[in-house]
KEFI-786696 format. One record per residue (C-alpha): residue in one letter; chain; x, y, z. Coordinates in steps of 0.1 Angstrom, whole numbers. Layout:
KEFI-786696
+------+------+-------+-------+-------+
| code | unit |    xx |    yy |    zz |
+------+------+-------+-------+-------+
|    a |    A |     X |     Y |     Z |
...
+------+------+-------+-------+-------+
//
This chain:
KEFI-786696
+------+------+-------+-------+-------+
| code | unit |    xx |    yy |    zz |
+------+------+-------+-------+-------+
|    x |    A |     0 |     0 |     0 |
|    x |    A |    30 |    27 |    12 |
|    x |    A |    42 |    15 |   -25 |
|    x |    A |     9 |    32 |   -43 |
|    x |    A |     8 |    62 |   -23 |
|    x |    A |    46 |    66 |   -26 |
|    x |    A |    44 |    65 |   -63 |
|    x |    A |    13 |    86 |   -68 |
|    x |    A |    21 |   110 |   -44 |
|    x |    A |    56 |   118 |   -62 |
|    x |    A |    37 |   127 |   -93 |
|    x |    A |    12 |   156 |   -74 |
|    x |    A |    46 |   169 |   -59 |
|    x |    A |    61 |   146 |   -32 |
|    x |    A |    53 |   161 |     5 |
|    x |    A |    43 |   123 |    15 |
|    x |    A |    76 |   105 |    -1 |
|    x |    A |    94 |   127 |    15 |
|    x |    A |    79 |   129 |    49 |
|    x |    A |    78 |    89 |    46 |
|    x |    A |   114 |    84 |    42 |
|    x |    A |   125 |    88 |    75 |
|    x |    A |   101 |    61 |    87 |
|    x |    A |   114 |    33 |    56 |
|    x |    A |   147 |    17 |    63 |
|    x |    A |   132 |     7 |    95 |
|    x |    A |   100 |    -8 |    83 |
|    x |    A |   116 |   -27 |    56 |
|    x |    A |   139 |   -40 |    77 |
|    x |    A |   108 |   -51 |   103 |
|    x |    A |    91 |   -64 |    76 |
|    x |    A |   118 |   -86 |    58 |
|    x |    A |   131 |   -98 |    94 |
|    x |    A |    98 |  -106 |   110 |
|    x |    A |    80 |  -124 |    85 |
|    x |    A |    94 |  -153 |    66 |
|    x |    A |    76 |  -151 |    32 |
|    x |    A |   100 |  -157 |    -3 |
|    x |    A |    75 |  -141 |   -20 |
|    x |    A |    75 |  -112 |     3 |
|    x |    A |   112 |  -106 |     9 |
|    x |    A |   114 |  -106 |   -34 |
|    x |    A |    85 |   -81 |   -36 |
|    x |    A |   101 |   -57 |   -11 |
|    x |    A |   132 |   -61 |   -30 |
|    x |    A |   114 |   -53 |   -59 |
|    x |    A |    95 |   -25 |   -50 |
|    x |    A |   129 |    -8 |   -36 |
|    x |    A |   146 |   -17 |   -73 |
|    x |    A |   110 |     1 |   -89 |
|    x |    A |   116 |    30 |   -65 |
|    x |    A |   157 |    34 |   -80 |
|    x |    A |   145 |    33 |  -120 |
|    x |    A |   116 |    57 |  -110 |
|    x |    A |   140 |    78 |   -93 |
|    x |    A |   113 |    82 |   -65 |
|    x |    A |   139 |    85 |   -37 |
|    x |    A |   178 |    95 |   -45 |
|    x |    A |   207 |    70 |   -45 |
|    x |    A |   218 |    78 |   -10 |
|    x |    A |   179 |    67 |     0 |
|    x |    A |   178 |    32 |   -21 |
|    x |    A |   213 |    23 |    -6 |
|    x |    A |   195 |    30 |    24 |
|    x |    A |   171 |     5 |    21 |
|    x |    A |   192 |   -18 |     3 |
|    x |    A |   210 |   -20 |    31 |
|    x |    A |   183 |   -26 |    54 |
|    x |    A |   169 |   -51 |    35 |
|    x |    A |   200 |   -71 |    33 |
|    x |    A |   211 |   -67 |    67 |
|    x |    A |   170 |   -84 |    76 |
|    x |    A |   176 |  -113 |    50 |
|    x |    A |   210 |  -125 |    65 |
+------+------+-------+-------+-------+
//
């Protein structure tokens, strides 16, 4: 859901993504670490990779949560 609203919001100007930001490496790092899905963990990893080619947050962000997500998996 954070995914839609991220995504549409950027288009009407971006207040939400980046008030949001803040709050992401930790929840995808909750997320990946609490529940053990496949299918989730590759959908957050995916969203994160739509999030880089749609340059919806900058590089320093997506490392960000790259890094979070990794650091959850292992």
């Amino acid at each position: 859901m954070a995914n839609d609203v991220i995504q549409h919001d950027k288009r009407k100007g971006g207040d939400f993504v980046k008030d949001f930001l803040p709050m992401l490496p930790s929840a995808v790092h909750h997320i990946v670490s609490q529940v053990d899905d496949a299918n989730l963990h590759k959908t957050v990893k995916r969203i994160i990779q739509i999030w880089s080619e749609r340059q919806i947050y900058q590089a320093d962000a997506i490392k960000l949560l790259r890094t979070n997500y990794e650091t959850a998996v292992n």
